[in-house]
C-alpha positions in Angstrom: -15.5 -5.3 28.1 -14.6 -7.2 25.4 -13.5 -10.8 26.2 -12.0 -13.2 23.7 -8.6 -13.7 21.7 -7.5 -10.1 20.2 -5.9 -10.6 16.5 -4.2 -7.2 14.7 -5.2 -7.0 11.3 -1.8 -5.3 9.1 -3.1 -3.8 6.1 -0.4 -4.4 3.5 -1.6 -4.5 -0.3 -1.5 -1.2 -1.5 1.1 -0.1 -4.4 2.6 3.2 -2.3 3.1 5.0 -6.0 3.3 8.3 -4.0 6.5 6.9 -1.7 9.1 7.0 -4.9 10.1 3.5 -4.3 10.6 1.2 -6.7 9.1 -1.5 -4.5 5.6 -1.3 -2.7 6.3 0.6 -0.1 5.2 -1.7 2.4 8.1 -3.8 1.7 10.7 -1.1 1.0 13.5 -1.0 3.7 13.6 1.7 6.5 16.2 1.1 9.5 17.3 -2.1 8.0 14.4 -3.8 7.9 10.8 -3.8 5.4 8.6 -1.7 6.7 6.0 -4.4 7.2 8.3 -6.5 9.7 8.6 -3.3 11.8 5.1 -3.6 12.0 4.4 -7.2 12.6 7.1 -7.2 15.0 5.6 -4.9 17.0 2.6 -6.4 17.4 3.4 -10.4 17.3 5.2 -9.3 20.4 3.0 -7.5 22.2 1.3 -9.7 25.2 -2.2 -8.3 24.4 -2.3 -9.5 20.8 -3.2 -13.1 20.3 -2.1 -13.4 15.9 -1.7 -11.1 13.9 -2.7 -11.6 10.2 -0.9 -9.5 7.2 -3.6 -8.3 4.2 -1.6 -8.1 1.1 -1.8 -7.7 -2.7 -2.3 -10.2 -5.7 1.2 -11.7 -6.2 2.7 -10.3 -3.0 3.2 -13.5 -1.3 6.9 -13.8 -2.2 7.6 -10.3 -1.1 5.9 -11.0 2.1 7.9 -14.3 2.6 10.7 -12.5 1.9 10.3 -9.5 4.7 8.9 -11.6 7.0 8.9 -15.4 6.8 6.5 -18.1 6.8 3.4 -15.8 8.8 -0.8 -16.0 8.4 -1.8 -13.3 5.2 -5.0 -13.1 3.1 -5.4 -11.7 -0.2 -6.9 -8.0 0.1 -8.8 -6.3 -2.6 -8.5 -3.0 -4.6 -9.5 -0.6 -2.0 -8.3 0.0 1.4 -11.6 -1.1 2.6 -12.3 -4.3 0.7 -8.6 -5.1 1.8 -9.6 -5.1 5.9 -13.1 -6.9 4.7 -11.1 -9.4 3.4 -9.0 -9.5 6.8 -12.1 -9.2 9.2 -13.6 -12.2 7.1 -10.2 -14.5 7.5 -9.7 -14.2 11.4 -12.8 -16.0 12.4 -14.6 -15.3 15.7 -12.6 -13.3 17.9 -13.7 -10.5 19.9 -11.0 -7.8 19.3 -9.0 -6.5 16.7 -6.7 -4.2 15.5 -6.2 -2.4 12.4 -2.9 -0.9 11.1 -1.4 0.4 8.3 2.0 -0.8 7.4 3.0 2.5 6.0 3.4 3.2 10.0 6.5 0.9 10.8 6.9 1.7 14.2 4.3 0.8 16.7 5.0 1.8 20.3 3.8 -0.7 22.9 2.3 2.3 25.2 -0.1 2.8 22.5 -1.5 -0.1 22.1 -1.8 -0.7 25.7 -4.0 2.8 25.6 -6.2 1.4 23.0 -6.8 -2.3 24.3 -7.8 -0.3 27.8 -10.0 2.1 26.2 -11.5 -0.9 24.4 -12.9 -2.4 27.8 -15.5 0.6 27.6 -16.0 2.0 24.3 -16.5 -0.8 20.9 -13.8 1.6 19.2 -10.9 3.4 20.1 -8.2 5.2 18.1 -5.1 7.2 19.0 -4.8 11.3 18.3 -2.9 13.7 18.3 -3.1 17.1 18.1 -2.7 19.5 15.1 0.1 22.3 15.9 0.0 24.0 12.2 -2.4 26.9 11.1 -4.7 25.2 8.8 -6.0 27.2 5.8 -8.1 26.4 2.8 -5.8 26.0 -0.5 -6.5 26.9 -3.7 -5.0 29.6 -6.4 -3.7 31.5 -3.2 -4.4 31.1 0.2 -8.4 30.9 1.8 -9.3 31.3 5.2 -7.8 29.7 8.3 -9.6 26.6 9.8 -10.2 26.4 13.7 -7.8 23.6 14.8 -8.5 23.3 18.7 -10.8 21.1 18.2 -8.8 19.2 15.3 -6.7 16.0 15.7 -5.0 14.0 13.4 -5.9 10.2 13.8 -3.3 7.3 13.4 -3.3 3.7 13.3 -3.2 0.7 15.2 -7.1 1.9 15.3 -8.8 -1.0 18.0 -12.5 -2.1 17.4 -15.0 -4.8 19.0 -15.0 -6.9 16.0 -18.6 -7.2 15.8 -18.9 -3.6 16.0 -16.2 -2.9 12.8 -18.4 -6.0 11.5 -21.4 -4.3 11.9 -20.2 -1.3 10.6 -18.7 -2.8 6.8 -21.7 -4.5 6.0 -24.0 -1.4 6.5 -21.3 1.0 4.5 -22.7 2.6 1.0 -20.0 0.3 -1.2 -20.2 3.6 -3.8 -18.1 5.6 -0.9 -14.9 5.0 -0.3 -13.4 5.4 4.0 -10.4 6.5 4.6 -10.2 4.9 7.8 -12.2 2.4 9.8 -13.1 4.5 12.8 -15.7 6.8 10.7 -17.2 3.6 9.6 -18.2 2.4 13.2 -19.4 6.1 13.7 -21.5 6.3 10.8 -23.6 3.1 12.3 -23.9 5.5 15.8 -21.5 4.3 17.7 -18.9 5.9 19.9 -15.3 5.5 18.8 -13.2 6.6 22.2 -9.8 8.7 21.6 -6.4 7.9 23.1 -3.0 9.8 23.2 -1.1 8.7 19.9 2.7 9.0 19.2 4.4 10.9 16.1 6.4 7.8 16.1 2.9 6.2 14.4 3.4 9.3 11.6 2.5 7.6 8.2 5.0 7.2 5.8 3.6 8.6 1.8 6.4 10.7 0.2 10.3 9.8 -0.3 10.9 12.7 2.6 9.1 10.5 5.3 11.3 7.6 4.7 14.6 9.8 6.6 12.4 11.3 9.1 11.2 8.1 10.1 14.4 6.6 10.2 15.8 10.1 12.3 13.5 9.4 15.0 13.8 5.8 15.2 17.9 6.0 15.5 18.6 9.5 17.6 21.3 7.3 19.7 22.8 4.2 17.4 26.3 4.1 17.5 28.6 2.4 14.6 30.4 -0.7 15.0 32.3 -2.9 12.7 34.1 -5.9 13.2 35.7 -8.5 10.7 35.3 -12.2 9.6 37.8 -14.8 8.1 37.8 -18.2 7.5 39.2 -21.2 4.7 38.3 -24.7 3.9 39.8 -26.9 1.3 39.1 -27.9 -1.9 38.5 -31.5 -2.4 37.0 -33.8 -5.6 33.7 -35.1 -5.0 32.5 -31.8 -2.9 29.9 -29.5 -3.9 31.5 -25.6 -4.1 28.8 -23.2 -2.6 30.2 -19.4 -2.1 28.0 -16.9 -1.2 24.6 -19.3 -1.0 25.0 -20.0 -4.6 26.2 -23.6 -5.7 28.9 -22.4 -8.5 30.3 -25.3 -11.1 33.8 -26.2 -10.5 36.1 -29.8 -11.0 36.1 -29.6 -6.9 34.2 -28.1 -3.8 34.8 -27.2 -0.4 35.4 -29.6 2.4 34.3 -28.9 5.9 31.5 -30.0 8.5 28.4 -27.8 7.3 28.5 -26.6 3.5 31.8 -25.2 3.7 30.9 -21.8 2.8 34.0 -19.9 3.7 32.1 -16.6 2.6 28.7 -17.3 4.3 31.3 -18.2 7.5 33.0 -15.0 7.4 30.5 -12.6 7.5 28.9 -14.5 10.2 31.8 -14.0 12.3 32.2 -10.3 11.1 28.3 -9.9 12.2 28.9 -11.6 15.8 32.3 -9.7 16.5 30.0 -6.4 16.3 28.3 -7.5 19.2 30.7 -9.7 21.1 28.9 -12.8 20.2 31.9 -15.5 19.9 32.5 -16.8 16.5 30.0 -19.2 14.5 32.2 -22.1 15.8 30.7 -20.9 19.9 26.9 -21.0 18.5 27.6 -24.0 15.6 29.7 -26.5 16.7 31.1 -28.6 14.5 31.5 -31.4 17.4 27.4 -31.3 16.8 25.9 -33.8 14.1 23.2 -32.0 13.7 25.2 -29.1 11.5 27.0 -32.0 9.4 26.4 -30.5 5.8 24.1 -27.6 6.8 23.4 -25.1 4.8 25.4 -21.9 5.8 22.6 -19.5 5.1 20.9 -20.3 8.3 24.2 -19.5 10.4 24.3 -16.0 8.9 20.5 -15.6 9.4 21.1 -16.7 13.2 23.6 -13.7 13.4 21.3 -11.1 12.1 18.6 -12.2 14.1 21.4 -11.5 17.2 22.5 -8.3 16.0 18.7 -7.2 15.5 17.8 -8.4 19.0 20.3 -6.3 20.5 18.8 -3.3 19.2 20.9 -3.3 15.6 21.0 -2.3 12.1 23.2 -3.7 9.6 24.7 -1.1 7.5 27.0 -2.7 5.2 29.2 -6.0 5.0 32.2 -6.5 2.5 33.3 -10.0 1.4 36.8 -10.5 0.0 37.4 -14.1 -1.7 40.9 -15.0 -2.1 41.5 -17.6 -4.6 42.7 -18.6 -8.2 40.1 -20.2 -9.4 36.6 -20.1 -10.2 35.9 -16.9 -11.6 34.0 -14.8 -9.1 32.3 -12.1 -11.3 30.0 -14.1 -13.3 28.7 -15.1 -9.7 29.1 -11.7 -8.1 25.3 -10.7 -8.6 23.6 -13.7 -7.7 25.6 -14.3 -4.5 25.1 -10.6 -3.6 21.5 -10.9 -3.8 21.3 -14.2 -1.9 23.4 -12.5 0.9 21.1 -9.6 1.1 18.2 -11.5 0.7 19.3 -13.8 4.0 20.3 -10.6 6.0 16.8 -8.8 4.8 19.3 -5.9 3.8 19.6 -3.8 -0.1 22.1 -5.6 -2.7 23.6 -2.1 -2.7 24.4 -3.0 1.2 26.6 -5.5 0.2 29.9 -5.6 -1.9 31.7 -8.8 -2.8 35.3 -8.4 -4.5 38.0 -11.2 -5.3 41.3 -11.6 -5.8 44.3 -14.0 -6.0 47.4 -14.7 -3.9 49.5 -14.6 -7.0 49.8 -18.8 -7.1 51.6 -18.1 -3.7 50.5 -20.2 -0.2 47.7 -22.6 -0.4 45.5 -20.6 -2.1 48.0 -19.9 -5.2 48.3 -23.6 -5.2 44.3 -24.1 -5.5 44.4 -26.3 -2.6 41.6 -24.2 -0.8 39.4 -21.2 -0.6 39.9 -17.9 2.0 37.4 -15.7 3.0 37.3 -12.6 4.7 34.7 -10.1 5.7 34.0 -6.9 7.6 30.4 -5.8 8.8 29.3 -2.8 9.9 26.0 -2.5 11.6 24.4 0.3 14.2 23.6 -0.1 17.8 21.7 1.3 21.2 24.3 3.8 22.3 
């Protein structure tokens, strides 16, 4: 048995050209969220992991920031091996680790409670499962059928003594490439012991796999949608922010954070899908330590709510109702700052404006109104 802190090594830097995304796939949404922060979720919160550490590419930083936060990477290399090198050489001396692929979002906590066990008496230990189609050589037309009963297909989180896996990339022939760690540690003669996998831990690789994936992860989500409003006045000497984007204008809104009545109303729209008050219950503006906050982090709060419930945002629509500024020349940045701050696709989001016709206190430019309606996916 292997004592010691366990770290989980996510292998993130590759360019996933076969996936169709326009994005490395790693960071490309799936259930609402980038496929890497399935991932690192899943394992940051399981009690048997210690840190986890994301390998990524050269200039993926921002991407990663942007999926995840502010979490521990290192800089991989140009092959899948010389990318968990580069991981096994950053987490220091620790006895265990695990190594995942990100293009397998969804790690269920069963399995890696199979591996850590199996880890207490074998240096490696990876989960199967078995193959159910008739496998035949290819070619022109069809060759003979391969023997599968004693087949499996191996998947990731694979779970290693680290001076085993150690051991078993320094004594690797550099001019072959692995396709896995696990036939690494066996080619230096040791035992690598198998464990029940999950088709939940199916790798993602061609556009198809993104809806399957996402099938099996939502077979009992239920819609919801709930709406937002609010208003704040215009007043000289006040910055205007709409939408997380500071616009120009002769005046800005007044109020006890930022004033961002569009910000405000989508975070109410996002806490009335889960019965969660209004952001006045969670922000209060009685509380000094909101005075001029920015609004961003009240609608972060609310998707971090709605995801902790077991949700997925869907889609959120923001009327602004007011004569003046001009919204359109605005319209893109703020709709990629609001889907940057939910973690969401621009095309998830839809900002329109309009005026009151110079009637109420809108028509009269004395203030700004807001309103929103979000529609997100929960546990049935």
């Amino acid at each position: 048995m292997q004592t010691g802190p366990t770290v989980a090594l996510i292998v993130a830097a590759g360019s996933g050209t076969r996936s169709g995304s326009a994005t490395p796939k790693q960071f490309a949404h799936i259930v609402g969220r980038p496929m890497v922060a399935h991932a690192y979720a899943a394992l940051s919160g399981h009690p048997g992991i210690d840190r986890v550490v994301v390998v990524i590419g050269v200039g993926q930083a921002d991407a990663l920031r942007s999926a995840i936060g502010d979490v521990e990477y290192v800089i991989g290399g140009a092959t899948r091996r010389d990318s968990v090198a580069a991981g096994l050489a950053a987490i220091g001396n620790v006895a265990r680790v695990l190594i995942h692929d990100a293009a397998r979002p969804f790690v269920p906590a069963d399995t890696i409670d199979r591996l850590l066990a199996a880890l207490d008496h074998a240096p490696g230990a990876v989960p199967v499962l078995p193959v159910a189609d008739t496998l035949a050589q290819g070619g022109a037309a069809l060759g003979d059928v391969v023997p599968r009963a004693s087949l499996v297909r191996v998947q990731t989180p694979q779970a290693f003594a680290v001076s085993a896996i150690r051991d078993a990339h320094a004594a690797w022939d550099a001019s072959a490439e692995a396709t896995d760690d696990a036939q690494m540690v066996r080619a230096i003669g040791l035992d690598v012991a198998m464990v029940e996998g999950d088709p939940m831990l199916d790798k993602i690789t061609y556009p198809a796999d993104f809806a399957l994936a996402e099938a099996r992860a939502l077979p009992a989500l239920v819609s919801r949608s709930a709406t937002g409003y609010d208003v704040h006045r215009l007043e000289a000497g006040e910055e205007l922010w709409l939408g997380g984007v500071l616009i120009p204008h002769d005046r800005g809104l007044s109020g006890h954070s930022d004033a961002d009545v569009a910000l405000h109303a989508i975070t109410d729209a996002l806490l009335g899908t889960i019965g969660a008050g209004d952001i006045g219950t969670h922000f209060p503006p009685s509380d000094a330590q909101w005075r001029g906050a920015e609004s961003g982090q009240f609608l972060a709060h609310a998707a971090k709510l709605v995801r902790t419930e077991g949700g997925v945002i869907d889609f959120v629509d923001l009327t602004l109702i007011c004569e003046a500024p001009k919204i359109g020349p605005h319209r893109a940045a703020m709709r990629s700052r609001i889907a940057d701050i939910l973690t969401i696709e621009e095309r998830q989001v839809s900002i329109k404006a309009t005026t009151s016709e110079r009637l109420g206190f809108t028509g009269r430019q004395e203030g700004i109104a807001a309103q929103a309606i979000a529609t997100i996916r929960v546990p049935a």
